[in-house]
PDB file of N, CA, C and O in Angstrom:
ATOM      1  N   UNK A   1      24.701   2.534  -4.105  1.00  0.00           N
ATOM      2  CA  UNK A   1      24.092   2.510  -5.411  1.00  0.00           C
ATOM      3  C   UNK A   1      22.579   2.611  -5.234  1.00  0.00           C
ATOM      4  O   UNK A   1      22.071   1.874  -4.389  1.00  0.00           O
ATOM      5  N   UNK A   2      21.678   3.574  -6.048  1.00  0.00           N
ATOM      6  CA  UNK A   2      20.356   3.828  -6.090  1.00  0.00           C
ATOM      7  C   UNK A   2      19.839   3.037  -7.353  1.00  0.00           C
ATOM      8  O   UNK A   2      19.960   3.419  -8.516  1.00  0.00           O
ATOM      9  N   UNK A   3      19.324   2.028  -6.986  1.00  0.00           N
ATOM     10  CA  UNK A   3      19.083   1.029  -8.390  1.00  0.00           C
ATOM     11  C   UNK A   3      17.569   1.018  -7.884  1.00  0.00           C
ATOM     12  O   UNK A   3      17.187   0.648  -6.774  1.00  0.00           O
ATOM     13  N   UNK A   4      16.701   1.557  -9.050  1.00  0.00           N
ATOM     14  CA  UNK A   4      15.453   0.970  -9.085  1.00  0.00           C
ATOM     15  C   UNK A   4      14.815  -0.263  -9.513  1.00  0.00           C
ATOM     16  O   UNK A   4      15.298  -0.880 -10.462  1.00  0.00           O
ATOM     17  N   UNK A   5      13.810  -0.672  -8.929  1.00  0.00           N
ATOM     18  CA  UNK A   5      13.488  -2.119  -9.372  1.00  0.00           C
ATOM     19  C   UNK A   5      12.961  -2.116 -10.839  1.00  0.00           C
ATOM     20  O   UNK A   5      12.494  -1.117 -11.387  1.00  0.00           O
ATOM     21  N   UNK A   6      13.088  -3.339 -11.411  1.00  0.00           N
ATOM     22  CA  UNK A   6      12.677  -3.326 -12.525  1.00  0.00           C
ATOM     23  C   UNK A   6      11.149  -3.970 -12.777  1.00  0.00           C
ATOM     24  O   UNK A   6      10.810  -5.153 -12.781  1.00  0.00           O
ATOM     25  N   UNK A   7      10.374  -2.794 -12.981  1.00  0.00           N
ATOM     26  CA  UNK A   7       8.927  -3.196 -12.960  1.00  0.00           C
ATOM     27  C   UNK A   7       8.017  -3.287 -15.096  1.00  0.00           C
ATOM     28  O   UNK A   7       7.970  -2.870 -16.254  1.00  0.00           O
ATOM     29  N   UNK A   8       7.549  -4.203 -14.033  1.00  0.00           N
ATOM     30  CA  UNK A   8       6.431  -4.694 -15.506  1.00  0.00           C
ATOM     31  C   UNK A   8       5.999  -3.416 -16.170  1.00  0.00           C
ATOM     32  O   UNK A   8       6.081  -2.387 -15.499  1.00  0.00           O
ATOM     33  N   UNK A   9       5.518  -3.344 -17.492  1.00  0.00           N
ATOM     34  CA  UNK A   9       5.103  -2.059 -17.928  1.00  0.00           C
ATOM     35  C   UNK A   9       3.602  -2.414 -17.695  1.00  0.00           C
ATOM     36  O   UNK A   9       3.201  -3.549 -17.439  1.00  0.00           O
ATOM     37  N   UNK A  10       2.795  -1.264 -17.819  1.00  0.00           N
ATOM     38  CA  UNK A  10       1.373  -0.964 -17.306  1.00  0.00           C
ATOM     39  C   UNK A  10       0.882  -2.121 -18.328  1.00  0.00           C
ATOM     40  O   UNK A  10       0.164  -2.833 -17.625  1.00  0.00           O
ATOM     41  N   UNK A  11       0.901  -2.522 -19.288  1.00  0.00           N
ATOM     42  CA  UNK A  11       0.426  -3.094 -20.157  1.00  0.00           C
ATOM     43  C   UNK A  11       0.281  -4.521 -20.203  1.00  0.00           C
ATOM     44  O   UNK A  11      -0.479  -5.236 -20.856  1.00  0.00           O
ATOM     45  N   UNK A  12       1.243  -4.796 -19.304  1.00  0.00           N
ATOM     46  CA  UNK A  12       1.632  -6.156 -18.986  1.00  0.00           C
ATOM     47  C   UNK A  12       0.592  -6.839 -18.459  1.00  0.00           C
ATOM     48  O   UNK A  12       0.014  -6.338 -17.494  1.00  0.00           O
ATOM     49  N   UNK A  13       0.174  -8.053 -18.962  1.00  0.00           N
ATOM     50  CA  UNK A  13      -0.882  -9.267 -18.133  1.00  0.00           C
ATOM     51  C   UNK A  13      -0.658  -9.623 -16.545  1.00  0.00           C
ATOM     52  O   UNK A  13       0.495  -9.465 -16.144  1.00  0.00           O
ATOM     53  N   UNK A  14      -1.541 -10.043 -15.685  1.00  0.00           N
ATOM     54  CA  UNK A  14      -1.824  -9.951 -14.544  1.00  0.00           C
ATOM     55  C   UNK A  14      -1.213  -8.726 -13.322  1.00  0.00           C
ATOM     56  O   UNK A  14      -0.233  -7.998 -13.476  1.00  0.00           O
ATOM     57  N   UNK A  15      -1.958  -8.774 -12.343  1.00  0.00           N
ATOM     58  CA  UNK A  15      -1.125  -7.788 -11.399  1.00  0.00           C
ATOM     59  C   UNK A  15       0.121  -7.735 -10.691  1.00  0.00           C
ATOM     60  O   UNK A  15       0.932  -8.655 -10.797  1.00  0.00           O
ATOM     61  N   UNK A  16       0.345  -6.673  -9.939  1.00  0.00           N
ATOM     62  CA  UNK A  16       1.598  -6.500  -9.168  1.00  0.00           C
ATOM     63  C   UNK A  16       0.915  -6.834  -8.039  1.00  0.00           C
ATOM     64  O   UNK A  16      -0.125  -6.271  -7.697  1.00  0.00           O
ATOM     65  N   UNK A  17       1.469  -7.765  -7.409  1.00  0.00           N
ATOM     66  CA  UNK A  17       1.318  -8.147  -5.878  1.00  0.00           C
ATOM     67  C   UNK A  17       1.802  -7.419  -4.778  1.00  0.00           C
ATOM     68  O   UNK A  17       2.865  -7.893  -4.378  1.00  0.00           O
ATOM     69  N   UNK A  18       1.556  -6.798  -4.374  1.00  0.00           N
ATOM     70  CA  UNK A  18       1.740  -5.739  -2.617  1.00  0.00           C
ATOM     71  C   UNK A  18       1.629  -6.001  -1.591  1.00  0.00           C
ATOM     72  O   UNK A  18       0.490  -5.914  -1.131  1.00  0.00           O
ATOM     73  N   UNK A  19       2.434  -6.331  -0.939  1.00  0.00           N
ATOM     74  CA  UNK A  19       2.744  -6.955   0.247  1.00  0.00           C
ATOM     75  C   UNK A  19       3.085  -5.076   1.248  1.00  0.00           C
ATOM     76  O   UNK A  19       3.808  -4.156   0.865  1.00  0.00           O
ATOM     77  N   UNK A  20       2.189  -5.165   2.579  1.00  0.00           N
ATOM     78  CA  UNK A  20       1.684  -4.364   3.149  1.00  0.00           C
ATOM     79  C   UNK A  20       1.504  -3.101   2.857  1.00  0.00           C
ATOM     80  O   UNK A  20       2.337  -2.220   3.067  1.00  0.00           O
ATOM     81  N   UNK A  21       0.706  -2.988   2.494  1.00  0.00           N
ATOM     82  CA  UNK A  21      -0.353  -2.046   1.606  1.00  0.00           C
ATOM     83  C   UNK A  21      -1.467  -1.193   2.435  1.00  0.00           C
ATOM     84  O   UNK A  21      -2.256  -0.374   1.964  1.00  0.00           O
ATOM     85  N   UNK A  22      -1.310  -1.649   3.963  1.00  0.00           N
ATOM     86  CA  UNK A  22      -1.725  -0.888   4.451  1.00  0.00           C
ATOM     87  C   UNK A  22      -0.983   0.019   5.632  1.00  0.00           C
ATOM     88  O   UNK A  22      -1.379   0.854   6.446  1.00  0.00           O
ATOM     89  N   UNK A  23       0.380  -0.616   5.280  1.00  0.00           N
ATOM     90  CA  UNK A  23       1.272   0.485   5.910  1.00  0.00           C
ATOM     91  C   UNK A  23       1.650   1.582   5.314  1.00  0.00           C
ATOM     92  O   UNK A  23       1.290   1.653   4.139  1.00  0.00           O
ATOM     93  N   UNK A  24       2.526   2.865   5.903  1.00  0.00           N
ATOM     94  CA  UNK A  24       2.801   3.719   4.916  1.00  0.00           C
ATOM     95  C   UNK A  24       3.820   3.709   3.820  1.00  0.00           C
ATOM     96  O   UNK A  24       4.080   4.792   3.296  1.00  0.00           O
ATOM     97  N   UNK A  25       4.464   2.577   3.384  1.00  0.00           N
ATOM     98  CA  UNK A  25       5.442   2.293   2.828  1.00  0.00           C
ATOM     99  C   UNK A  25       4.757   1.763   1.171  1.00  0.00           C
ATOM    100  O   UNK A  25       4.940   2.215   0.041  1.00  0.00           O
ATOM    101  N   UNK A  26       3.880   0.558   1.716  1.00  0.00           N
ATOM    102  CA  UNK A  26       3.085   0.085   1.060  1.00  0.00           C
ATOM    103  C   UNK A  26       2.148   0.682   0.417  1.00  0.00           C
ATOM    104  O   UNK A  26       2.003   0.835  -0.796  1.00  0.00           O
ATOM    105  N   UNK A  27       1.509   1.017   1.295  1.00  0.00           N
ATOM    106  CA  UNK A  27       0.331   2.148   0.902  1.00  0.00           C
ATOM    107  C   UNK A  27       0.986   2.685  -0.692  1.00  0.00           C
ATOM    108  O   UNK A  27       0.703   2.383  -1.851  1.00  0.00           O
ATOM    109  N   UNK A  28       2.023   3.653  -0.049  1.00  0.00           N
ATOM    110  CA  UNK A  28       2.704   4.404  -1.109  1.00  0.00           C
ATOM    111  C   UNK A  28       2.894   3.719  -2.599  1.00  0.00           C
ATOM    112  O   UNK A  28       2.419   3.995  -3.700  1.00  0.00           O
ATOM    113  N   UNK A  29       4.004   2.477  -2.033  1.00  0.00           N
ATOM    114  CA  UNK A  29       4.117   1.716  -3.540  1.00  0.00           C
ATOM    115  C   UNK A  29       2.765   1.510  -4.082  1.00  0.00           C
ATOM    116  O   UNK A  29       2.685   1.827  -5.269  1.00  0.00           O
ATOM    117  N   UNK A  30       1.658   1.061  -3.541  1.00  0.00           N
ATOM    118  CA  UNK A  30       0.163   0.804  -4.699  1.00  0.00           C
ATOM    119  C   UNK A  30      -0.421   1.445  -4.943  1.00  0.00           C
ATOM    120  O   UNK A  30      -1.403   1.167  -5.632  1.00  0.00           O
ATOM    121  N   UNK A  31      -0.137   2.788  -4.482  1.00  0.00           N
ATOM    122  CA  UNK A  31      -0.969   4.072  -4.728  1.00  0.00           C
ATOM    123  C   UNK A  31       0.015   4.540  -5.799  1.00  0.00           C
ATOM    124  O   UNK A  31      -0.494   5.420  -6.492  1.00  0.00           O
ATOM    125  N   UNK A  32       0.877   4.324  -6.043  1.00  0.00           N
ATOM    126  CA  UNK A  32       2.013   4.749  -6.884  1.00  0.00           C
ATOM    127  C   UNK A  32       1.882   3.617  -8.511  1.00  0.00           C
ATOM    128  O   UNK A  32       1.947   4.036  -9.667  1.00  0.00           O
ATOM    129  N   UNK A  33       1.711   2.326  -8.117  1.00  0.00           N
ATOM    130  CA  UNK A  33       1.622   1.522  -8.643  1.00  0.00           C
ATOM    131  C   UNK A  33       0.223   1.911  -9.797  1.00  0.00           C
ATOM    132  O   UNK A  33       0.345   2.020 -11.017  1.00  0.00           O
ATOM    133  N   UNK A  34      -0.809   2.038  -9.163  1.00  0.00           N
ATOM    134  CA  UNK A  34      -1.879   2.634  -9.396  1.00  0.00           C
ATOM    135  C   UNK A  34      -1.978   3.693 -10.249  1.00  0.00           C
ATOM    136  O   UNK A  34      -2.605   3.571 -11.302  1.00  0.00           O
ATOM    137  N   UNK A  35      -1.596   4.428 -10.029  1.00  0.00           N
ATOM    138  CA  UNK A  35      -1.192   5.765 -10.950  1.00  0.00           C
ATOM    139  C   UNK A  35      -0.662   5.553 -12.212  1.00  0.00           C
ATOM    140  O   UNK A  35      -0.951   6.050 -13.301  1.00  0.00           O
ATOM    141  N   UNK A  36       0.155   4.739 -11.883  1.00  0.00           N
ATOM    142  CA  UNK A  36       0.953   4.503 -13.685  1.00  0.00           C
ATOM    143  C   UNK A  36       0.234   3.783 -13.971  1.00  0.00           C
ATOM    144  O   UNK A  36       0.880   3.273 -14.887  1.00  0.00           O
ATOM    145  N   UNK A  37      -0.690   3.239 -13.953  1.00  0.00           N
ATOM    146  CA  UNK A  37      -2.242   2.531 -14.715  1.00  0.00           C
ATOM    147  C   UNK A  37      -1.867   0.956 -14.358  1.00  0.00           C
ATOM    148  O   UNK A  37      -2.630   0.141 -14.876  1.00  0.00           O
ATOM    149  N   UNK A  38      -0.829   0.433 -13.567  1.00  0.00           N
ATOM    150  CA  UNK A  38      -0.813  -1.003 -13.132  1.00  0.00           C
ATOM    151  C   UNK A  38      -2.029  -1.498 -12.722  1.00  0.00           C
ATOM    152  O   UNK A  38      -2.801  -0.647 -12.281  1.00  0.00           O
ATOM    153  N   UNK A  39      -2.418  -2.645 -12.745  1.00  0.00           N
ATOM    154  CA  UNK A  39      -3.128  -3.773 -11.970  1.00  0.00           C
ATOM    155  C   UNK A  39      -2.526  -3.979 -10.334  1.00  0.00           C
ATOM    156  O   UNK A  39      -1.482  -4.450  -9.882  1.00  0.00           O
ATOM    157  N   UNK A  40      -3.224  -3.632  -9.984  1.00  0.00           N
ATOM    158  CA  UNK A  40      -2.482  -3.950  -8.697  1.00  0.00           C
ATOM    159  C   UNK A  40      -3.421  -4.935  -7.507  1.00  0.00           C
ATOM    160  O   UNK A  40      -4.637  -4.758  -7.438  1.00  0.00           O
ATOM    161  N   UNK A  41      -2.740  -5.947  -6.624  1.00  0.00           N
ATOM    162  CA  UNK A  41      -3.820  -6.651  -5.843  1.00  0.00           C
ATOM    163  C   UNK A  41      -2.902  -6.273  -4.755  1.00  0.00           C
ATOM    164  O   UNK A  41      -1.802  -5.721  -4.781  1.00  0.00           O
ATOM    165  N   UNK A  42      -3.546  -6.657  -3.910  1.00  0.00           N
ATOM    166  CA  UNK A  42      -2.656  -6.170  -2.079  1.00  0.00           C
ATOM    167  C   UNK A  42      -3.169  -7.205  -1.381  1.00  0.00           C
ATOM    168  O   UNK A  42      -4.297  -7.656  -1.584  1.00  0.00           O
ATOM    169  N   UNK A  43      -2.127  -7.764  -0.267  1.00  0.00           N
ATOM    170  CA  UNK A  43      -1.977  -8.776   0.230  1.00  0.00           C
ATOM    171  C   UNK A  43      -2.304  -8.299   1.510  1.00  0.00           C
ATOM    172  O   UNK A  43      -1.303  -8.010   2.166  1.00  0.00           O
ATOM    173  N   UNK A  44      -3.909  -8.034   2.363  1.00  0.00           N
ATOM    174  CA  UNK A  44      -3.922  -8.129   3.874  1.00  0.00           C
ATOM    175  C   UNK A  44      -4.666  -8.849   4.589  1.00  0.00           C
ATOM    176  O   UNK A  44      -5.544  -9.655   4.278  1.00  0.00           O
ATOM    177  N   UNK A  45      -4.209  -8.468   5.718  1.00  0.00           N
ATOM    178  CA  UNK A  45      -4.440  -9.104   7.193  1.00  0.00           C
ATOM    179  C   UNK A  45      -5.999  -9.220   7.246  1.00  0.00           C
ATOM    180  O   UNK A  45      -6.565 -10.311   7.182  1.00  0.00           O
ATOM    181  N   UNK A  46      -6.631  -8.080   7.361  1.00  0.00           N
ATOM    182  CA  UNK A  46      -7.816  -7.018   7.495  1.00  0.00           C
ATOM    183  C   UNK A  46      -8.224  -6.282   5.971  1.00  0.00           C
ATOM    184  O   UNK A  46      -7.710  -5.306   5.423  1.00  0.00           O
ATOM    185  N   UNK A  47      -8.916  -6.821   5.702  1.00  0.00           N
ATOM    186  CA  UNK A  47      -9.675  -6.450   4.594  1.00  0.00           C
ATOM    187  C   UNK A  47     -10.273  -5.004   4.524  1.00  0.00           C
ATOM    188  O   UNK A  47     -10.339  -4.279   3.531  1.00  0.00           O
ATOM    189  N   UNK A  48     -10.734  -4.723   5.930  1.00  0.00           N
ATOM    190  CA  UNK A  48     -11.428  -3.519   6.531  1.00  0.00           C
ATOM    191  C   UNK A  48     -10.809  -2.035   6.151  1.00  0.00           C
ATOM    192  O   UNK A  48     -11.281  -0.996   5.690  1.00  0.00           O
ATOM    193  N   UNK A  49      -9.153  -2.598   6.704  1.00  0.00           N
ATOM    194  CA  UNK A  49      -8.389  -1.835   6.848  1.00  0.00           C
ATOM    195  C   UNK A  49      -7.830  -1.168   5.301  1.00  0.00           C
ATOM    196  O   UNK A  49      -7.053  -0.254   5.026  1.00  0.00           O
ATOM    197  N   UNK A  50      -8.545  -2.003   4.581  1.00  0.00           N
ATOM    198  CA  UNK A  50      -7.438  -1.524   3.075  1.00  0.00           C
ATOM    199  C   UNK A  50      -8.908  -0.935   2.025  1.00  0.00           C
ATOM    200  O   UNK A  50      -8.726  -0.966   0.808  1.00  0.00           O
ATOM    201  N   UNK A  51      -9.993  -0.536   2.436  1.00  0.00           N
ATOM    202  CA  UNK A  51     -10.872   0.098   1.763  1.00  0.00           C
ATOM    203  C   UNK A  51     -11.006   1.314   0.696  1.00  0.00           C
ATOM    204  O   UNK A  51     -11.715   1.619  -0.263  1.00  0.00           O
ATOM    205  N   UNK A  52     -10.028   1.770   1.348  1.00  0.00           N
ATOM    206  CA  UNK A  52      -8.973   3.275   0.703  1.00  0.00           C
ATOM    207  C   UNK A  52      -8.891   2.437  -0.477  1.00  0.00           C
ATOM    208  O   UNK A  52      -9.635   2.346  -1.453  1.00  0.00           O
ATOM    209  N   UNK A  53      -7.569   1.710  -0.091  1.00  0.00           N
ATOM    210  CA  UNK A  53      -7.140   0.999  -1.614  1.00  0.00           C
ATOM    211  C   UNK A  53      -7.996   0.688  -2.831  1.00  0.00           C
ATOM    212  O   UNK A  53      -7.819   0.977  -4.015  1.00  0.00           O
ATOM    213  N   UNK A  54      -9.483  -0.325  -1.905  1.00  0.00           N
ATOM    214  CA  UNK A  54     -10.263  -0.510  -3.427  1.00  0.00           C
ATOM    215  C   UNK A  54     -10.932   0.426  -4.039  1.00  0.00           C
ATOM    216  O   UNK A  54     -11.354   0.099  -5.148  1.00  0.00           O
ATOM    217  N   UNK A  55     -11.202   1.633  -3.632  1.00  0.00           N
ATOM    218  CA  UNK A  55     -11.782   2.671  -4.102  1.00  0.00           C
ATOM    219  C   UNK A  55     -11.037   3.159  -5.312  1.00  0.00           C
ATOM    220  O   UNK A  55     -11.591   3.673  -6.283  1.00  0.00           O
ATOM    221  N   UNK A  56      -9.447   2.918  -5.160  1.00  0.00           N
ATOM    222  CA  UNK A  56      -8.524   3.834  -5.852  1.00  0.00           C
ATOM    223  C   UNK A  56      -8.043   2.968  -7.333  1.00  0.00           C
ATOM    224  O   UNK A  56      -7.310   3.264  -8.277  1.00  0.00           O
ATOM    225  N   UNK A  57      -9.038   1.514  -6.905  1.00  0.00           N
ATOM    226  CA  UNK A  57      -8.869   0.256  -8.022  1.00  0.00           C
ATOM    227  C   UNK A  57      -7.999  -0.682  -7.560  1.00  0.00           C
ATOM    228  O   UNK A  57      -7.576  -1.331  -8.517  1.00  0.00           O
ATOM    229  N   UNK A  58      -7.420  -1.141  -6.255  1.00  0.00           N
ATOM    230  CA  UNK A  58      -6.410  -2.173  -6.062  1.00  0.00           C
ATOM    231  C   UNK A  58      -7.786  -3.172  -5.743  1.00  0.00           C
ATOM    232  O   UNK A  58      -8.932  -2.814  -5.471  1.00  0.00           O
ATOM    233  N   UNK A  59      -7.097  -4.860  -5.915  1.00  0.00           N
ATOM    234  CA  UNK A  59      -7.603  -5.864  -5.741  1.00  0.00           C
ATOM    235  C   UNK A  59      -7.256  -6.308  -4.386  1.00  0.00           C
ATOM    236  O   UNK A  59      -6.049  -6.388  -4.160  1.00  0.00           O
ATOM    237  N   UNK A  60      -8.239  -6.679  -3.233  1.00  0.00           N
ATOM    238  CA  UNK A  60      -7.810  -6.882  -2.054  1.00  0.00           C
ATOM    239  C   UNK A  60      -7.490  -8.307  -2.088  1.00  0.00           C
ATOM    240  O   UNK A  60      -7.727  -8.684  -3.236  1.00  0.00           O
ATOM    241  N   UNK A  61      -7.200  -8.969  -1.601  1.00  0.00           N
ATOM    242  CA  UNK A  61      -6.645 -10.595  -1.165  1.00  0.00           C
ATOM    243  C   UNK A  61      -6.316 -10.734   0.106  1.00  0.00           C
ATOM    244  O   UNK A  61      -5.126 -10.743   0.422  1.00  0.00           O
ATOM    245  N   UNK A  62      -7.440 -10.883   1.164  1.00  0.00           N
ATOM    246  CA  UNK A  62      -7.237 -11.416   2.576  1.00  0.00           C
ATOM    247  C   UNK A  62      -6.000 -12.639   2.463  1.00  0.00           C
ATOM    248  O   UNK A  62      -6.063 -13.551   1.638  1.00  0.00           O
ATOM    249  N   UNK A  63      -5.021 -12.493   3.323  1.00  0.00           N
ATOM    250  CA  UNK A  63      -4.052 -13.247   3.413  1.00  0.00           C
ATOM    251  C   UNK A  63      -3.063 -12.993   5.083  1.00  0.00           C
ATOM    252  O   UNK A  63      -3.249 -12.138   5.949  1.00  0.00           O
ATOM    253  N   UNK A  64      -2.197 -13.927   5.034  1.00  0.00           N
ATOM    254  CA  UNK A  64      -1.162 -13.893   6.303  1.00  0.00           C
ATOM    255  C   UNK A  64       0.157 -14.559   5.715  1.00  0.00           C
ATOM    256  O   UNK A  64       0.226 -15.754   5.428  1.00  0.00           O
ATOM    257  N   UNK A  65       1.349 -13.514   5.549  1.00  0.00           N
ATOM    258  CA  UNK A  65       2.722 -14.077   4.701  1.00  0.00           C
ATOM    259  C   UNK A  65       2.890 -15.429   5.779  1.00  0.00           C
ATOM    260  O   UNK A  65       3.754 -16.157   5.288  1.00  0.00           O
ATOM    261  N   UNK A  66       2.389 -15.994   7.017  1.00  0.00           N
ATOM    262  CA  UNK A  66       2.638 -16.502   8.132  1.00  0.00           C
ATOM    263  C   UNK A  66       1.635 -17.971   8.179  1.00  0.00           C
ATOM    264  O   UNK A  66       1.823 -18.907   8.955  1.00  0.00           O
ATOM    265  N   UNK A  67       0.696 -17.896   7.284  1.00  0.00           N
ATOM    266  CA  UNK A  67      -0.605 -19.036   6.691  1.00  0.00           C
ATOM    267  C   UNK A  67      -0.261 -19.067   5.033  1.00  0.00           C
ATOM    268  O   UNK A  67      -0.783 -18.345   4.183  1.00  0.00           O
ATOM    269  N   UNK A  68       0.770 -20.113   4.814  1.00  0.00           N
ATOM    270  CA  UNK A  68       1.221 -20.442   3.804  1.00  0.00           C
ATOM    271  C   UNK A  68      -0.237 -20.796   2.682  1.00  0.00           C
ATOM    272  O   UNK A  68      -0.173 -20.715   1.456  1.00  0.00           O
ATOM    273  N   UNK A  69      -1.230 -21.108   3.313  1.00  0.00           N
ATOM    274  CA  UNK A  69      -2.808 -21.400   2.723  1.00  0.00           C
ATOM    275  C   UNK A  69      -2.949 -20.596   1.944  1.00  0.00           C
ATOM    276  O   UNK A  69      -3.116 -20.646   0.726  1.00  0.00           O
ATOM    277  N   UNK A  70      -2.866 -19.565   2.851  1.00  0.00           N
ATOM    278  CA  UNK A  70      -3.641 -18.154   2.237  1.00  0.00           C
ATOM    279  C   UNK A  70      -2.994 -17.201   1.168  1.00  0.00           C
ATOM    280  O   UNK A  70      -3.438 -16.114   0.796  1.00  0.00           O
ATOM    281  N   UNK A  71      -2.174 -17.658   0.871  1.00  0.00           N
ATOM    282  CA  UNK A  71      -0.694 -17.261  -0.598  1.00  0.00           C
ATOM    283  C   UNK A  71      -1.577 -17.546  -1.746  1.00  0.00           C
ATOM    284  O   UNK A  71      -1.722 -16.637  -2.564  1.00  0.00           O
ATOM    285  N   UNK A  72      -2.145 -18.587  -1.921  1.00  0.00           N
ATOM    286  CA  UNK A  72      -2.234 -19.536  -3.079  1.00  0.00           C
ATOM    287  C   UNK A  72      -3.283 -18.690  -3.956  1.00  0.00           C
ATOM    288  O   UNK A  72      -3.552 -18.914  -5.136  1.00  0.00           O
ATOM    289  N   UNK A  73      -3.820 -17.680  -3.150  1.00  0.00           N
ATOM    290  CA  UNK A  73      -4.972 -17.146  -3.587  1.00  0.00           C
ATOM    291  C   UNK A  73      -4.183 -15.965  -4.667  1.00  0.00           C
ATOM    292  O   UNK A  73      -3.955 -15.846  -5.871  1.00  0.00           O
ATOM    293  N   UNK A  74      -3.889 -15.028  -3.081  1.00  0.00           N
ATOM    294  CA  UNK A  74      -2.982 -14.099  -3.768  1.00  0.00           C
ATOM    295  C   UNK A  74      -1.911 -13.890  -4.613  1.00  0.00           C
ATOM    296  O   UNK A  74      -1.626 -12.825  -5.161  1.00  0.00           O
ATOM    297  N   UNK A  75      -1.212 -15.147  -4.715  1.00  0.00           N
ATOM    298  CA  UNK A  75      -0.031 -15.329  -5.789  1.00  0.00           C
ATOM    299  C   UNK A  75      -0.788 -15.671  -7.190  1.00  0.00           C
ATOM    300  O   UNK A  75      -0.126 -15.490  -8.212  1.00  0.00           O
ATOM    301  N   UNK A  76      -2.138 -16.157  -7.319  1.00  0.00           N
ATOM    302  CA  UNK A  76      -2.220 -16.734  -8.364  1.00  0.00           C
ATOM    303  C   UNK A  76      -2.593 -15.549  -9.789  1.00  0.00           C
ATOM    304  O   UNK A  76      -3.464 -14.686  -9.896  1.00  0.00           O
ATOM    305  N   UNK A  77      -1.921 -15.824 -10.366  1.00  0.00           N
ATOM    306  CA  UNK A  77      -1.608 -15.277 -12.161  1.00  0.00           C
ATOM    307  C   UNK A  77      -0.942 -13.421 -11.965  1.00  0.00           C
ATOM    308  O   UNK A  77      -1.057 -12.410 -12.656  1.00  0.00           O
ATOM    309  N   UNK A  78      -0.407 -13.668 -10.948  1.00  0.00           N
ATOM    310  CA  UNK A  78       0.982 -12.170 -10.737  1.00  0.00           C
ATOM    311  C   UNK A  78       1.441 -12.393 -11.781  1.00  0.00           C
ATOM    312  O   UNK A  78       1.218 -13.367 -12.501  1.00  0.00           O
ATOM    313  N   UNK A  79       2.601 -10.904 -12.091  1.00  0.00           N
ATOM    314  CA  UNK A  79       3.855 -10.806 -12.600  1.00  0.00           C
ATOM    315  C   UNK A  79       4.931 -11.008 -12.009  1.00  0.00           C
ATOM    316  O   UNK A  79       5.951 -11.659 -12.237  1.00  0.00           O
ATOM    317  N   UNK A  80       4.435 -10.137 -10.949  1.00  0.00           N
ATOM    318  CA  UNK A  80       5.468  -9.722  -9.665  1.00  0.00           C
ATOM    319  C   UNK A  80       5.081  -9.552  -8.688  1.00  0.00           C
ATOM    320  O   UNK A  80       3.859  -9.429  -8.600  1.00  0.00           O
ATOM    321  N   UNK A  81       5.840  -9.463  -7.551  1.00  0.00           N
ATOM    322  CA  UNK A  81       5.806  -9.216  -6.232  1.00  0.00           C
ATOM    323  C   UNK A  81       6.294  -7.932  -5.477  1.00  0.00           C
ATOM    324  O   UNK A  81       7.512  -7.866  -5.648  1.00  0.00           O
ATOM    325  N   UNK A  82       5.891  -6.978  -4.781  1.00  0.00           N
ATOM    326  CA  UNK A  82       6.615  -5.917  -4.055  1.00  0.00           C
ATOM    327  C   UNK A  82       6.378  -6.422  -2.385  1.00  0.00           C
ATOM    328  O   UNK A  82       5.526  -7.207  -1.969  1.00  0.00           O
ATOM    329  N   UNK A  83       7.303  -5.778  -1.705  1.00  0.00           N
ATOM    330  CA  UNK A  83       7.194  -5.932  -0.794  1.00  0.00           C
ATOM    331  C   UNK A  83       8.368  -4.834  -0.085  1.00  0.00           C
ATOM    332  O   UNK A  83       9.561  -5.015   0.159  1.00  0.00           O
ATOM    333  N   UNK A  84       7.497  -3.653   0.122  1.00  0.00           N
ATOM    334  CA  UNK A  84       8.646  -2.125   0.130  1.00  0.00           C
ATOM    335  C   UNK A  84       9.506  -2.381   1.572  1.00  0.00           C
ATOM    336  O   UNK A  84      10.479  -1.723   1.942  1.00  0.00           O
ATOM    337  N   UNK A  85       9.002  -3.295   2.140  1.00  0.00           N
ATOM    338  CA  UNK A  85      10.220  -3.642   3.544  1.00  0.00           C
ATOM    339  C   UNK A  85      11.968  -4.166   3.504  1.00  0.00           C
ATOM    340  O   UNK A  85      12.947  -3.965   4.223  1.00  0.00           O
ATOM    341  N   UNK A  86      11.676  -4.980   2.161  1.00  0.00           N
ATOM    342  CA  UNK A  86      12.432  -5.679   2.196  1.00  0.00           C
ATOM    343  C   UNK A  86      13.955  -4.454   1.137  1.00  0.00           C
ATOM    344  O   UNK A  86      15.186  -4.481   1.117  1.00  0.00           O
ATOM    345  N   UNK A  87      13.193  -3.832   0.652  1.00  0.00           N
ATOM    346  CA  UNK A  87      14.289  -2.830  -0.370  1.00  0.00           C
ATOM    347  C   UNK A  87      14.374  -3.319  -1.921  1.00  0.00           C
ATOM    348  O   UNK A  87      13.481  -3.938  -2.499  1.00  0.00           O
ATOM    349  N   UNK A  88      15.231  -3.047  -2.307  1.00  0.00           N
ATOM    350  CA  UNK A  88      15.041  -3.302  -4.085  1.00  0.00           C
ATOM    351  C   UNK A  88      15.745  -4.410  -4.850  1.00  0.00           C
ATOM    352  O   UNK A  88      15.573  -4.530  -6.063  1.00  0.00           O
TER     353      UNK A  88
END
């Protein structure tokens, strides 16, 4: 079964959260995310590394899924969560 996720409409209050965003998987979903006029923030390692992203309008959030600390930032006032590793 090909079931797409069920995502917030563009209009919707706070962002979509992106979990690796600077891989090519990720990348894709917030660049995609992006396009349909979402809010989008991205969850990385390396701030450095995701520069692309803020140019294109994503919100960066230095974080580690592995430093439960560093969530509190990035989770705070989402809709949702992606995370293109895990599937739909």
């Amino acid at each position: 079964m090909n079931r797409k996720p069920n995502l917030p409409t563009a209009g919707e209050q706070g962002p979509i959260l992106v979990i690796g965003a600077t891989g090519a998987q990720g990348g894709a979903a917030a660049r995609s995310l992006l396009e349909q006029g979402h809010r989008v923030r991205i969850l990385v390692r390396d701030p450095l590394k995701a520069r692309h992203m803020a140019e294109l309008g994503a919100e960066i959030c230095s974080g580690d899924l592995s430093v439960p600390a560093s969530l509190e930032a990035a989770g705070a006032g989402i809709r949702s969560i992606r995370h293109p590793g895990t599937g739909p």
